[in-house]
N, CA, C and O atoms as a MOPAC input file, in Angstrom:
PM7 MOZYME 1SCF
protein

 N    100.35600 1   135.21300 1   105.39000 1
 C    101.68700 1   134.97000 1   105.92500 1
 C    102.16100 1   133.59500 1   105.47300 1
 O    101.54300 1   132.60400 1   105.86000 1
 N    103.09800 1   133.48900 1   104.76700 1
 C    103.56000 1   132.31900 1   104.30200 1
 C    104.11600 1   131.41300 1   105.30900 1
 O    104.50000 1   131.82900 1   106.40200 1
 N    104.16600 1   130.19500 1   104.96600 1
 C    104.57000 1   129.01600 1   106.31900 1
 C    106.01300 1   128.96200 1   106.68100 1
 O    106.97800 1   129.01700 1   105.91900 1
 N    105.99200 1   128.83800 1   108.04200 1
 C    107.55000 1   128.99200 1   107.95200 1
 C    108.15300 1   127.35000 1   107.81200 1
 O    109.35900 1   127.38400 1   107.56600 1
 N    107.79300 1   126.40700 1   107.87600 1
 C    108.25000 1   124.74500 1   107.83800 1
 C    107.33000 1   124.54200 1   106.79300 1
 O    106.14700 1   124.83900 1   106.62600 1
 N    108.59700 1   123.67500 1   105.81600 1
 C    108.00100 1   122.80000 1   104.48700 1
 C    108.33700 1   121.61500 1   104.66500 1
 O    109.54600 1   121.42400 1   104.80100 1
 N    107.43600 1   120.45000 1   104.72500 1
 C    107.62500 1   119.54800 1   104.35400 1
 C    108.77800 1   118.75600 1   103.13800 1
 O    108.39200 1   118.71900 1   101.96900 1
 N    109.78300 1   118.31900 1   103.39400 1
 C    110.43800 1   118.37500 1   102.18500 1
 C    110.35100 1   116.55000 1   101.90800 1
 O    110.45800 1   116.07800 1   100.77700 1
 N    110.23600 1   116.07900 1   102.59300 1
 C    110.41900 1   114.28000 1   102.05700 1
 C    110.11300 1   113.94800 1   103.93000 1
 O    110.44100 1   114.61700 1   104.91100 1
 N    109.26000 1   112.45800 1   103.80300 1
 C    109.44400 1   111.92500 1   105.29100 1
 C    110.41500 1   112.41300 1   106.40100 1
 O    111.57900 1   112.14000 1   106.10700 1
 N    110.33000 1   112.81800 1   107.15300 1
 C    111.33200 1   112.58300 1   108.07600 1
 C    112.07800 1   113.99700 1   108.28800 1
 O    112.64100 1   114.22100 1   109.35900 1
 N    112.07200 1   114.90600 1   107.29200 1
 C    113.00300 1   116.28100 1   106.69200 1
 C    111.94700 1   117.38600 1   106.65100 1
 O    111.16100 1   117.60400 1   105.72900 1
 N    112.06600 1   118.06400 1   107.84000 1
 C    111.03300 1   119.48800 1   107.19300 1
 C    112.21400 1   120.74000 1   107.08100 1
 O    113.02400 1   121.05500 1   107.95300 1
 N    112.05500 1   121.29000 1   105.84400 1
 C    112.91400 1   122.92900 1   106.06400 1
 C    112.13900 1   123.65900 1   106.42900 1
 O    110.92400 1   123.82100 1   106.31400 1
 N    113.28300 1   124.30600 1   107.09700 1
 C    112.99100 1   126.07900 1   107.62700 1
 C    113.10700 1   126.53600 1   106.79300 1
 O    113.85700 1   126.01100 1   105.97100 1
 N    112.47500 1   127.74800 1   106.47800 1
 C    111.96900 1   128.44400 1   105.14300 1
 C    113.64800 1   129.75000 1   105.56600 1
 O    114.44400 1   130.24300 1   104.76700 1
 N    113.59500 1   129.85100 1   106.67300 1
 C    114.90400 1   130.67900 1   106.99800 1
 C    115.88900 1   130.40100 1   106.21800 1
 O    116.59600 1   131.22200 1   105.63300 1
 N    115.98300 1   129.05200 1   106.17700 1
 C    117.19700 1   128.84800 1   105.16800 1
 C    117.14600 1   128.91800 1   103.59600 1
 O    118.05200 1   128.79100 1   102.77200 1
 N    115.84000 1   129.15400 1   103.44600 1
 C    116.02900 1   129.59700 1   101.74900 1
 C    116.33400 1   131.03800 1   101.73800 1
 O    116.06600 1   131.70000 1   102.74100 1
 N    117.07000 1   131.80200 1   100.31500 1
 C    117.34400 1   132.98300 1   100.17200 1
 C    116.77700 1   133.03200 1    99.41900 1
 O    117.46400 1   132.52800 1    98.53100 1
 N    115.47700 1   133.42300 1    98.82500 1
 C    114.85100 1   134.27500 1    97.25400 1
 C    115.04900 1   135.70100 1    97.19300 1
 O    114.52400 1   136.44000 1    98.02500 1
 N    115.83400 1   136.17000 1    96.18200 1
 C    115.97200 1   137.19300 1    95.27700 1
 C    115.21600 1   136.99000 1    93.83900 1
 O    114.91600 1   135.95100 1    93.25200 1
 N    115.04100 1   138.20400 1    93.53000 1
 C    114.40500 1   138.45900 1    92.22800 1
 C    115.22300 1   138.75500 1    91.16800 1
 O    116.21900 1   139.42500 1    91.44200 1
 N    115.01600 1   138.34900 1    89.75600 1
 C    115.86700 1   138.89500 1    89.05500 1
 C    114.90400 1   139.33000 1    87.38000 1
 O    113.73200 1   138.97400 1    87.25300 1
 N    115.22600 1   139.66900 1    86.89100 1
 C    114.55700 1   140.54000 1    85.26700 1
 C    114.91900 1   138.84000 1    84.33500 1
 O    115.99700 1   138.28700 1    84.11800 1
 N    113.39300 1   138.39700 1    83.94600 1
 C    112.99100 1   137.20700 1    83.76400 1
 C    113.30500 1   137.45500 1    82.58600 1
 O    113.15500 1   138.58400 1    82.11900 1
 N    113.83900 1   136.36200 1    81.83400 1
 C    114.33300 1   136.38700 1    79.56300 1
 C    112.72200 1   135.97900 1    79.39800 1
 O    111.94100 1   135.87300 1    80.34400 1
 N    112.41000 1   135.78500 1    78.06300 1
 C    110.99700 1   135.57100 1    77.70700 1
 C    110.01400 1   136.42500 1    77.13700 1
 O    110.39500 1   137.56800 1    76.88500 1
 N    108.88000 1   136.14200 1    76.88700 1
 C    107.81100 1   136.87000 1    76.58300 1
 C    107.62700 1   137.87900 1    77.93500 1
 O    108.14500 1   137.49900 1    78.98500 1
 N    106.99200 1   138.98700 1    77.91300 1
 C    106.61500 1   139.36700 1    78.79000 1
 C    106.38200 1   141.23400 1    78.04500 1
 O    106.28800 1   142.28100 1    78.68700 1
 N    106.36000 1   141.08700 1    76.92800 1
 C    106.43800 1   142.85900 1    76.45700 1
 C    107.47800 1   143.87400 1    77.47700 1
 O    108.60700 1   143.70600 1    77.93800 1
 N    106.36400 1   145.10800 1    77.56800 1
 C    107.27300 1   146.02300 1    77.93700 1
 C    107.69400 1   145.56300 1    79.57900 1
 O    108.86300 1   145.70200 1    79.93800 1
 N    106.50700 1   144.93100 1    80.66800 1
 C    107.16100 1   144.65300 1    81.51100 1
 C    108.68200 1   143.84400 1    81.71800 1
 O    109.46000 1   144.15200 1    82.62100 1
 N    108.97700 1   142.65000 1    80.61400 1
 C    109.86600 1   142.48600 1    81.02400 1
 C    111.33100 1   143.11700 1    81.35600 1
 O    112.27200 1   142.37200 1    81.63000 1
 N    111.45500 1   144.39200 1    81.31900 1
 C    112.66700 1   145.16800 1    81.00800 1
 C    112.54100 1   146.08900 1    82.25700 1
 O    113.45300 1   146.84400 1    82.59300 1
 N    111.22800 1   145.97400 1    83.00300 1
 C    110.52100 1   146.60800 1    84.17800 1
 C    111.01200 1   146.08300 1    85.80800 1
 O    111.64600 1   146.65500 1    86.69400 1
 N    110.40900 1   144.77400 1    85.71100 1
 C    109.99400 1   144.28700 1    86.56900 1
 C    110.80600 1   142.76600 1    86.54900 1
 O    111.11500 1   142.03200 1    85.61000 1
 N    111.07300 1   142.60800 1    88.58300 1
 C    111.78600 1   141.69300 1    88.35100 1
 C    111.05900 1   140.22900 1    88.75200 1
 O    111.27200 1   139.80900 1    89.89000 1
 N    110.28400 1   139.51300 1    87.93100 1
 C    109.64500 1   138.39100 1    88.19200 1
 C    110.06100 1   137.21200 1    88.00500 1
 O    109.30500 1   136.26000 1    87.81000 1
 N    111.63800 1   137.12000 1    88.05500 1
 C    111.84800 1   135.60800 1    88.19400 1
 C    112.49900 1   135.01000 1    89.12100 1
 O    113.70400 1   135.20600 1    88.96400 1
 N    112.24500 1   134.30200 1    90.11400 1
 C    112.76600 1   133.79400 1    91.67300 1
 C    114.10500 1   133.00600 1    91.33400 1
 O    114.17600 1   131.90100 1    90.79500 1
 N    115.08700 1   133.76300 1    91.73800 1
 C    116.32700 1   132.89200 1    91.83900 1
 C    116.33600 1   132.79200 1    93.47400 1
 O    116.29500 1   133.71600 1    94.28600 1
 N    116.42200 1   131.00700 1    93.76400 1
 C    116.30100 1   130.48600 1    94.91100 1
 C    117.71500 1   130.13400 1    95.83000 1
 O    118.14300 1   129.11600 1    95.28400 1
 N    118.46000 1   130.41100 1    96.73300 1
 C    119.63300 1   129.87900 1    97.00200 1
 C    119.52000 1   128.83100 1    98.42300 1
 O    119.17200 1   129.26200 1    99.52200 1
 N    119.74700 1   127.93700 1    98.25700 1
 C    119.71800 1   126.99800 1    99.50600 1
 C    121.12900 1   126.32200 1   100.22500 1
 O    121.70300 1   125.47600 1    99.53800 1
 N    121.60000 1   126.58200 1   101.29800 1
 C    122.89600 1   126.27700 1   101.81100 1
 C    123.14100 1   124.62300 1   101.77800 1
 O    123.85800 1   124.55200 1   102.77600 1
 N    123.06000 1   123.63500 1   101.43800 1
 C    122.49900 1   121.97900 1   100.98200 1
 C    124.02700 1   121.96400 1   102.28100 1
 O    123.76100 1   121.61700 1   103.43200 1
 N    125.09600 1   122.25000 1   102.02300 1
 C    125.97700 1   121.89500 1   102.72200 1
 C    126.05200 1   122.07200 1   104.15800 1
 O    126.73300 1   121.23000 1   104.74300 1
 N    125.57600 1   122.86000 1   104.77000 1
 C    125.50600 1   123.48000 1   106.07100 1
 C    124.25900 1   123.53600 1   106.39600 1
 O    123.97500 1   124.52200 1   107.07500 1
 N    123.19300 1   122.64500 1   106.09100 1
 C    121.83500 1   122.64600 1   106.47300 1
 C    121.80700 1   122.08900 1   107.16300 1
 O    122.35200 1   121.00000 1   106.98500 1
 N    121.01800 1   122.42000 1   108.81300 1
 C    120.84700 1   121.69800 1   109.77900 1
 C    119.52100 1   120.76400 1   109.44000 1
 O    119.31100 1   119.95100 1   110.34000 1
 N    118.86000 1   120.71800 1   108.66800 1
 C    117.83300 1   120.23400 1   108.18600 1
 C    117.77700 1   118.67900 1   107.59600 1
 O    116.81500 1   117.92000 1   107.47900 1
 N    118.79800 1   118.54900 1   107.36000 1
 C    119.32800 1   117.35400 1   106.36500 1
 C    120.25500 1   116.24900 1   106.98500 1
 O    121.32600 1   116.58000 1   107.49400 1
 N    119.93600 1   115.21300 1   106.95400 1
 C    120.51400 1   114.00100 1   107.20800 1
 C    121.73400 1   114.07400 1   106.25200 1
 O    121.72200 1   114.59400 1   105.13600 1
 N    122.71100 1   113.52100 1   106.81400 1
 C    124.35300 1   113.50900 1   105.57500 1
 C    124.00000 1   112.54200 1   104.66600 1
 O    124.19500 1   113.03000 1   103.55300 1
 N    123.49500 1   111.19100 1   104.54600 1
 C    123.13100 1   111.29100 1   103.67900 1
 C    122.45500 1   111.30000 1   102.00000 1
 O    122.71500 1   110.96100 1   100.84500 1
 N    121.42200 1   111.95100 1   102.84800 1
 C    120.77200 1   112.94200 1   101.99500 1
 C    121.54700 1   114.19300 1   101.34400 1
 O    121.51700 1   114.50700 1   100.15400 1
 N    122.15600 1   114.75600 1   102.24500 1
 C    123.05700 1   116.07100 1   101.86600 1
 C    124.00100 1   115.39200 1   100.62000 1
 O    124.14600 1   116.18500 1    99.68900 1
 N    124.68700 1   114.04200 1   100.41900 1
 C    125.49400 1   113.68100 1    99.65300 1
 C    124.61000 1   113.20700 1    98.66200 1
 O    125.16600 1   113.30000 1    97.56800 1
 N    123.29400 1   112.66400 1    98.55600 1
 C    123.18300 1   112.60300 1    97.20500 1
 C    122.31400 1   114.05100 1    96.50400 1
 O    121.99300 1   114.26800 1    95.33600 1
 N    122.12700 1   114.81600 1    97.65500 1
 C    121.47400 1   116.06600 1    96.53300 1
 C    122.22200 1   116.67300 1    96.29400 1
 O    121.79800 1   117.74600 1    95.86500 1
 N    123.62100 1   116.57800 1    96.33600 1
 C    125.14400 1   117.15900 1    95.84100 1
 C    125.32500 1   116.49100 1    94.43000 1
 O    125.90200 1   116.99900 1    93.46900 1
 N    124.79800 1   115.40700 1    94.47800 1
 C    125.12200 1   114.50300 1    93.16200 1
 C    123.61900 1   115.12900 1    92.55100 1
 O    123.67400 1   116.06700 1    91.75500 1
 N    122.68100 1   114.73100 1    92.84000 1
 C    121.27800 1   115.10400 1    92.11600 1
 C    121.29200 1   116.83000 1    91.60500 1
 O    120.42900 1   117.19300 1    90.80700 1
 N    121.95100 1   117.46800 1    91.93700 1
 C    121.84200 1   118.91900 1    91.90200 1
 C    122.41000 1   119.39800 1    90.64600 1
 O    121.96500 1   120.39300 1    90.07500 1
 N    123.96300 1   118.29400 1    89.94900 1
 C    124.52400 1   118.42700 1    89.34000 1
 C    124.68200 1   120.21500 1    89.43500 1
 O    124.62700 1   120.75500 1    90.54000 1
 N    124.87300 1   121.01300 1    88.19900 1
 C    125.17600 1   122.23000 1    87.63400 1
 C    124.44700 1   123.40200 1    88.75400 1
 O    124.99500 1   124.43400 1    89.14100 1
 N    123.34200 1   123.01100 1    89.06000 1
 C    122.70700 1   123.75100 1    90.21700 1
 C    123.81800 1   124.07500 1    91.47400 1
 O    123.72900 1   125.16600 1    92.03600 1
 N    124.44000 1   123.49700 1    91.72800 1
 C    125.08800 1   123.11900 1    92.90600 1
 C    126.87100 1   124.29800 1    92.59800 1
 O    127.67500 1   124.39300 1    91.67200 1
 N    126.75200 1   124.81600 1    93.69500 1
 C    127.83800 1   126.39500 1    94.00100 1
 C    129.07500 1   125.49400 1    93.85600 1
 O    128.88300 1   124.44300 1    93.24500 1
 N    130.53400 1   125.77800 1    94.40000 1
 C    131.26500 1   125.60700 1    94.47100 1
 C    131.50200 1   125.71100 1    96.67100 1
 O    132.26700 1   125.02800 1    97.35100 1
 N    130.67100 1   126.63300 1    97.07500 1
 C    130.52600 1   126.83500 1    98.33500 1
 C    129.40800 1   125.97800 1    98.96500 1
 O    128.94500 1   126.15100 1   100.09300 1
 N    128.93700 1   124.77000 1    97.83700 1
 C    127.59700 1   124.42000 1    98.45400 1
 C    126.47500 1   124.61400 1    98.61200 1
 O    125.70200 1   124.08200 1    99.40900 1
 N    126.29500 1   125.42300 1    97.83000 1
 C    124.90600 1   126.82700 1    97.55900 1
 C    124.02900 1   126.06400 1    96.22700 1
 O    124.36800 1   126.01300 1    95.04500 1
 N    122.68000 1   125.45300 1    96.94700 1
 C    121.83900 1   125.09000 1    95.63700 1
 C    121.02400 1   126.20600 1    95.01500 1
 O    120.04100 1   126.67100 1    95.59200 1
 N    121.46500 1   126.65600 1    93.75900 1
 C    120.71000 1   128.04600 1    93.05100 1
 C    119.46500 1   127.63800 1    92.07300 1
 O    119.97100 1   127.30800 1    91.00000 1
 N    118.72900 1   127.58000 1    92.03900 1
 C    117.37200 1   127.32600 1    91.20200 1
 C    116.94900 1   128.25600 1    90.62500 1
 O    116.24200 1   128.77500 1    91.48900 1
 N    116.86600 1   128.88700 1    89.71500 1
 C    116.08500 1   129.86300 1    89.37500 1
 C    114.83100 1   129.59400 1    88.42200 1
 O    114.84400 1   128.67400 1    87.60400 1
 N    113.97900 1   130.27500 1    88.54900 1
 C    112.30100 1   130.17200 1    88.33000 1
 C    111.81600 1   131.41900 1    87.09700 1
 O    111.69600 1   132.63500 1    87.24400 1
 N    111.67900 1   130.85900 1    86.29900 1
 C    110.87800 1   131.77000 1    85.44300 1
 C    109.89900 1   131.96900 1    84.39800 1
 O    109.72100 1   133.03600 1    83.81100 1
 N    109.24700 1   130.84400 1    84.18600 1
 C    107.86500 1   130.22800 1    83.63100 1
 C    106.83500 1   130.68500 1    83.53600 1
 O    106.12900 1   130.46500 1    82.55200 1
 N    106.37500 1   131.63100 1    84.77100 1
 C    105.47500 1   132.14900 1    84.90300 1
 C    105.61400 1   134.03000 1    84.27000 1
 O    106.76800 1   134.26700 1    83.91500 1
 N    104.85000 1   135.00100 1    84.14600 1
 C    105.04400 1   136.02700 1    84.42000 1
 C    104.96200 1   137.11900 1    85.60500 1
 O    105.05500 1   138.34600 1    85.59900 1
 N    104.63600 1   135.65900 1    87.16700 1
 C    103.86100 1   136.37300 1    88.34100 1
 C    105.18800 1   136.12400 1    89.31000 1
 O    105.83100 1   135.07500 1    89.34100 1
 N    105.41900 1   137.15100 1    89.98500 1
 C    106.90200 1   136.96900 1    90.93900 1
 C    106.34100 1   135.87500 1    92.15700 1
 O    107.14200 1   135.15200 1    92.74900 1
 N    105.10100 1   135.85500 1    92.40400 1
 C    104.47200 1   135.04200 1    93.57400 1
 C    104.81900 1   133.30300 1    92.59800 1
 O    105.60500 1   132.45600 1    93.02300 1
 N    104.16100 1   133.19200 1    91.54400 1
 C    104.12900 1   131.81000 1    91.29600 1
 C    105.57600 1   131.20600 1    91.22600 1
 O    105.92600 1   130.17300 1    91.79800 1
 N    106.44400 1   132.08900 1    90.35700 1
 C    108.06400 1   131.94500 1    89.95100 1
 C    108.66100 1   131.44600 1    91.71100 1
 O    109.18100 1   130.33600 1    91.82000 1
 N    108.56100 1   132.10200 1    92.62800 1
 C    108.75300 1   131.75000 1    93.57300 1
 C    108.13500 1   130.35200 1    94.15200 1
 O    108.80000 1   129.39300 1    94.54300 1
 N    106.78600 1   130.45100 1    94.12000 1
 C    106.45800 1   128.77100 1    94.67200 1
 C    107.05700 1   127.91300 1    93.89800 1
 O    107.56400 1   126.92700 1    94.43400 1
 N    107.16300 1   128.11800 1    92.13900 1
 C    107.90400 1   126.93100 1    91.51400 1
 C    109.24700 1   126.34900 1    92.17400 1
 O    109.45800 1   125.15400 1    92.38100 1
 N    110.22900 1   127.54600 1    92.50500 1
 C    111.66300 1   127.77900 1    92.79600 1
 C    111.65800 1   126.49200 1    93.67800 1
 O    112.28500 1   125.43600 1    93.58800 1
 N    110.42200 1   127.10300 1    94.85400 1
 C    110.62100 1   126.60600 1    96.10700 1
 C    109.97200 1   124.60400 1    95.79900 1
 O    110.37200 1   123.63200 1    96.43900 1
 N    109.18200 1   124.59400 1    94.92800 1
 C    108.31500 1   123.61700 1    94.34700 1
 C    109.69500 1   122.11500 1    94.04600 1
 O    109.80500 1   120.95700 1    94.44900 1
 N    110.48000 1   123.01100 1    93.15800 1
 C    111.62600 1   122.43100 1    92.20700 1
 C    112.52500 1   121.89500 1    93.43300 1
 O    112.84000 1   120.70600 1    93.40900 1
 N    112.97500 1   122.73700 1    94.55100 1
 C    113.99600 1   122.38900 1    95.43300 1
 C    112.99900 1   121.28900 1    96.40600 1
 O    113.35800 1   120.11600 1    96.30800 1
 N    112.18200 1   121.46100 1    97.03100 1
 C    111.35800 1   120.11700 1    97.85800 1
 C    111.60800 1   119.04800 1    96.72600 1
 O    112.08200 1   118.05300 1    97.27400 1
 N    111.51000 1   118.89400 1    95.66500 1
 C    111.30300 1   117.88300 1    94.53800 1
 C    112.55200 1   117.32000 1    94.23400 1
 O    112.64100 1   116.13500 1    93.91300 1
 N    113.74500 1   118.23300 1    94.32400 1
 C    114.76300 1   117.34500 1    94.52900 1
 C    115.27600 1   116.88700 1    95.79200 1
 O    115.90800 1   115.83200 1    95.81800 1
 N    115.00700 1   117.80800 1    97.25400 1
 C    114.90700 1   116.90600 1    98.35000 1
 C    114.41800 1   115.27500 1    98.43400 1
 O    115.01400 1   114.20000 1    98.48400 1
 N    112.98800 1   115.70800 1    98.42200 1
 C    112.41300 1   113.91900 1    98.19900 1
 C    113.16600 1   113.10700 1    97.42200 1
 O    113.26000 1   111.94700 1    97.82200 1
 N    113.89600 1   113.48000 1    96.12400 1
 C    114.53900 1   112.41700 1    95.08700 1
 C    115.66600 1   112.21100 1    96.04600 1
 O    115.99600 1   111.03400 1    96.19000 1
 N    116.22500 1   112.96300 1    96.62400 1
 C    117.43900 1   112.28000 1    97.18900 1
 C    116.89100 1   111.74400 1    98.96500 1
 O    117.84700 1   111.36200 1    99.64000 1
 N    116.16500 1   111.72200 1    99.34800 1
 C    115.64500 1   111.36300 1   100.30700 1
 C    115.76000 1   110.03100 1   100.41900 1
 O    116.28900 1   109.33200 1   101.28300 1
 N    114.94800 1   109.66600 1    98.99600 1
 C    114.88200 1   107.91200 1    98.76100 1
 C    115.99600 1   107.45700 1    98.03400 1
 O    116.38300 1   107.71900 1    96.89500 1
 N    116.46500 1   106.67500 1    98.97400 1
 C    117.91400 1   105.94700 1    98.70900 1
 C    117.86400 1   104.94500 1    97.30400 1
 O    116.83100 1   104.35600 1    96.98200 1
 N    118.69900 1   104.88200 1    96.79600 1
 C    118.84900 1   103.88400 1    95.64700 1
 C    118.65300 1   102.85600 1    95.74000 1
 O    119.35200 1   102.38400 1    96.63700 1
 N    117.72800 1   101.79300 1    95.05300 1
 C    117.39300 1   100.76600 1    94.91000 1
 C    119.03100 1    99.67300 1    94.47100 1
 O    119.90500 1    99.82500 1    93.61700 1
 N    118.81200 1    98.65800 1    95.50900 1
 C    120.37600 1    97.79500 1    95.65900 1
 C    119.58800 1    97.12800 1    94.50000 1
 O    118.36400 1    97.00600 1    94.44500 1
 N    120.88100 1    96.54700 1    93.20000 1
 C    120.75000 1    96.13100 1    91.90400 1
 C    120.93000 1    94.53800 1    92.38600 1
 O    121.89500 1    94.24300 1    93.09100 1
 N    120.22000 1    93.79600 1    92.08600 1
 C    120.38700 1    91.98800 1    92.26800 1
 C    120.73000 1    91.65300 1    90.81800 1
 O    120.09100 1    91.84300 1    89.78300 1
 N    121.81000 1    91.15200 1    91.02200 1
 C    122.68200 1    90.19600 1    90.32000 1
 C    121.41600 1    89.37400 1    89.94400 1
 O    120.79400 1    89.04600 1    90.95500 1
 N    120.70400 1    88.83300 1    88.46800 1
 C    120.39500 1    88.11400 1    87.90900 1
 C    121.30100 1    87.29100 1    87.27000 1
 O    122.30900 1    87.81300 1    86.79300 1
 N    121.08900 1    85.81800 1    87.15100 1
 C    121.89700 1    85.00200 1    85.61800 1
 C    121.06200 1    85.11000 1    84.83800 1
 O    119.84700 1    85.29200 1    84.90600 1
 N    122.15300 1    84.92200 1    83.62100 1
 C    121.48200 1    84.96400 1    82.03600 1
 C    120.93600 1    83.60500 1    81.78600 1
 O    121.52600 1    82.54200 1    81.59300 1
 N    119.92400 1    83.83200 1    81.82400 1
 C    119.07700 1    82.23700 1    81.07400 1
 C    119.59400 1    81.45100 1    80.25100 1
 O    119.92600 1    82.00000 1    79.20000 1
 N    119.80700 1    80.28900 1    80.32300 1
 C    119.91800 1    79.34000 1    79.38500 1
 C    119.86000 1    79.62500 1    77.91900 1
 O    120.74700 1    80.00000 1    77.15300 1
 N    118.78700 1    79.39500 1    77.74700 1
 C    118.21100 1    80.01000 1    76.66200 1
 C    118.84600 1    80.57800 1    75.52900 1
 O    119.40300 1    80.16600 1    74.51200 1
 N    118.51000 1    81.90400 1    76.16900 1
 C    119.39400 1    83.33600 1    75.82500 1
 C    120.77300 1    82.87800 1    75.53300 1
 O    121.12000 1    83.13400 1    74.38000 1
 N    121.69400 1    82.24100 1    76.29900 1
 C    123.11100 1    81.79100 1    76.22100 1
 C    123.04900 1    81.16500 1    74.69300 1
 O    123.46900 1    81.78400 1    73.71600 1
 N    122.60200 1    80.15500 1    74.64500 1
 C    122.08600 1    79.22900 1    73.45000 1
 C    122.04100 1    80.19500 1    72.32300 1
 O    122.98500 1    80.35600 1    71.54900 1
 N    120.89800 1    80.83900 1    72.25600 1
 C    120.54500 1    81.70200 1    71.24100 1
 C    121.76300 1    82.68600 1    70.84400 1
 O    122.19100 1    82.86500 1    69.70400 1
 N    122.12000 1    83.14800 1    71.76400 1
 C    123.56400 1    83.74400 1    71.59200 1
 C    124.88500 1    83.28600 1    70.68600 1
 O    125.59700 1    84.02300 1    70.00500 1
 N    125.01400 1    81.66800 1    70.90700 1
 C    126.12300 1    80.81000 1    70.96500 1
 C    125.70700 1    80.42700 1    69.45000 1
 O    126.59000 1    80.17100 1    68.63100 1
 N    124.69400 1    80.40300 1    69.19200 1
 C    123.98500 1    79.79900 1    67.91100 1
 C    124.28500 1    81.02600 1    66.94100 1
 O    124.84500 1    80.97000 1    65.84500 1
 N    123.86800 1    81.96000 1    67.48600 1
 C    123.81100 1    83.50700 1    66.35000 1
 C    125.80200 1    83.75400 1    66.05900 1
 O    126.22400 1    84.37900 1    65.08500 1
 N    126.44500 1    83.31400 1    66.79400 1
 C    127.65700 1    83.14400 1    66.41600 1
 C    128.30900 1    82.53400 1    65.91800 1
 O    129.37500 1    82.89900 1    65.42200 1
 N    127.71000 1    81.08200 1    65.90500 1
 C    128.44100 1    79.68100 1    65.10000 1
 C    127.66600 1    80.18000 1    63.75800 1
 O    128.43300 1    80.15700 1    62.79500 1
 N    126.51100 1    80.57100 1    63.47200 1
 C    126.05300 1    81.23200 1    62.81000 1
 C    126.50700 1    81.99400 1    61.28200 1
 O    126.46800 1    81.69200 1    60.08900 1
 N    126.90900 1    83.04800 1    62.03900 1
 C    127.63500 1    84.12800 1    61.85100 1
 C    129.14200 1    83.61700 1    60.91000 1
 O    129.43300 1    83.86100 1    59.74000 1
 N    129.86600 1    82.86400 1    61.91900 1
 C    131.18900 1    82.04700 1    61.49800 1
 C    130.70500 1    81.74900 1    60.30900 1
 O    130.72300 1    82.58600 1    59.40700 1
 N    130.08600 1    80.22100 1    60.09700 1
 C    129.46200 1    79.60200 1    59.06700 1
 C    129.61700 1    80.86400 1    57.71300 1
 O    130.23700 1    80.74500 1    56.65600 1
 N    128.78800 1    82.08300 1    58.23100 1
 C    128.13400 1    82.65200 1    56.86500 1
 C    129.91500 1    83.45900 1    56.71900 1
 O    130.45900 1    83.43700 1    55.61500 1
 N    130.44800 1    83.93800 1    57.61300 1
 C    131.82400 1    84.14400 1    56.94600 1
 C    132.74600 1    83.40400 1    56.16200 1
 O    133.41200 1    83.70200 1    55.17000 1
 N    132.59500 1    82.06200 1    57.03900 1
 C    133.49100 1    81.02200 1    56.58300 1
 C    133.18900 1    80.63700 1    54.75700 1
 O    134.19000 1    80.22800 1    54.16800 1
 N    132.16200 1    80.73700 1    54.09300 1
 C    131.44900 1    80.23200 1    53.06600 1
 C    132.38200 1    81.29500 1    52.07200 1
 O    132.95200 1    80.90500 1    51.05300 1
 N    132.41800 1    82.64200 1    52.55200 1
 C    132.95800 1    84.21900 1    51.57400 1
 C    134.59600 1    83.48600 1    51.34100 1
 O    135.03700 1    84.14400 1    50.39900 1
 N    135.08600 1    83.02300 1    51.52000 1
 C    136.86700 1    82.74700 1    51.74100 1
 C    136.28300 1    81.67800 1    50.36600 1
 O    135.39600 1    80.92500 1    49.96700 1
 N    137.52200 1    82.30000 1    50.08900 1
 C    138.07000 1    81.38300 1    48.84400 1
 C    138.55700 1    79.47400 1    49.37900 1
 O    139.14800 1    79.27200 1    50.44000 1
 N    138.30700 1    78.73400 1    48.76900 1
 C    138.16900 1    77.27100 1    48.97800 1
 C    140.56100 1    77.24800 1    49.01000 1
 O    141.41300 1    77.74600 1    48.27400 1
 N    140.61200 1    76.39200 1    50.27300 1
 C    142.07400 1    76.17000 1    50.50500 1
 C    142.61400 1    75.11600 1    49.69400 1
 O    142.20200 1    73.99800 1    50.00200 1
 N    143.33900 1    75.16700 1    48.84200 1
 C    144.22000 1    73.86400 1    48.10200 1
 C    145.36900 1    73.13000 1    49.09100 1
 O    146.41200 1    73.64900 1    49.48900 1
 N    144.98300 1    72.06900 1    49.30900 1
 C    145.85800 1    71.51200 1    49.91500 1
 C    146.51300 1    70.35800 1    49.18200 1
 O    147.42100 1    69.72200 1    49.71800 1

């Protein structure tokens, strides 16, 4: 019996209720089964209306989801790597916890560094530089 609560990132467990897996006829290797049998887990997750989810979290796995992501809010994953409908499914489900956690952890705030001395210098030099070696190409001014 499969679990009904997944761990998805600190703090966030899903209900497995809220995932939808359907099966669908996997592209790939697979001979005559593939034209048979439907072994590839397309996963649907409601990201917008999940009671599961902190807002947000819900707003950056809207951004993290990119192309995945419905027009109704519906995260679709589909799985098909394997040739086993059991594994295609844990991946599905594997792939969606994996972008939970990424959006779980909030973005690192960027600190304003200055540009070194240095560096400025080296900069300022590679340009007077530069001038110089243009200035030399010009024809000499008669005054």
């Amino acid at each position: 019996m499969p679990e009904r609560y997944r761990k998805a990132a600190p703090g966030i467990v899903l209900d497995t209720e809220e995932l939808r897996l359907t099966y669908i006829r996997a592209p790939g290797p697979g001979g005559q089964n593939v034209n048979k049998v439907a072994t590839a887990a397309q996963l649907r997750f409601d990201a917008r209306n999940s009671p599961s989810l902190p807002e947000p979290v819900r707003t950056r796995l809207a951004t993290l989801a990119g192309s995945r992501l419905t027009a109704e809010g519906e995260i679709v994953i589909t799985a098909h790597a394997t040739r086993s409908q059991a594994r295609n499914r844990e991946d599905a489900i594997a792939q969606l916890l994996a972008l939970i956690a990424r959006a779980a952890t909030p973005p690192r705030k960027r600190h304003k560094t200055a540009i070194p001395r240095a560096e400025r210098a080296r900069r300022l030099e590679a340009k007077r530089h530069t001038a110089t070696r243009k200035a030399t190409r010009k024809p000499p001014q008669d005054q």
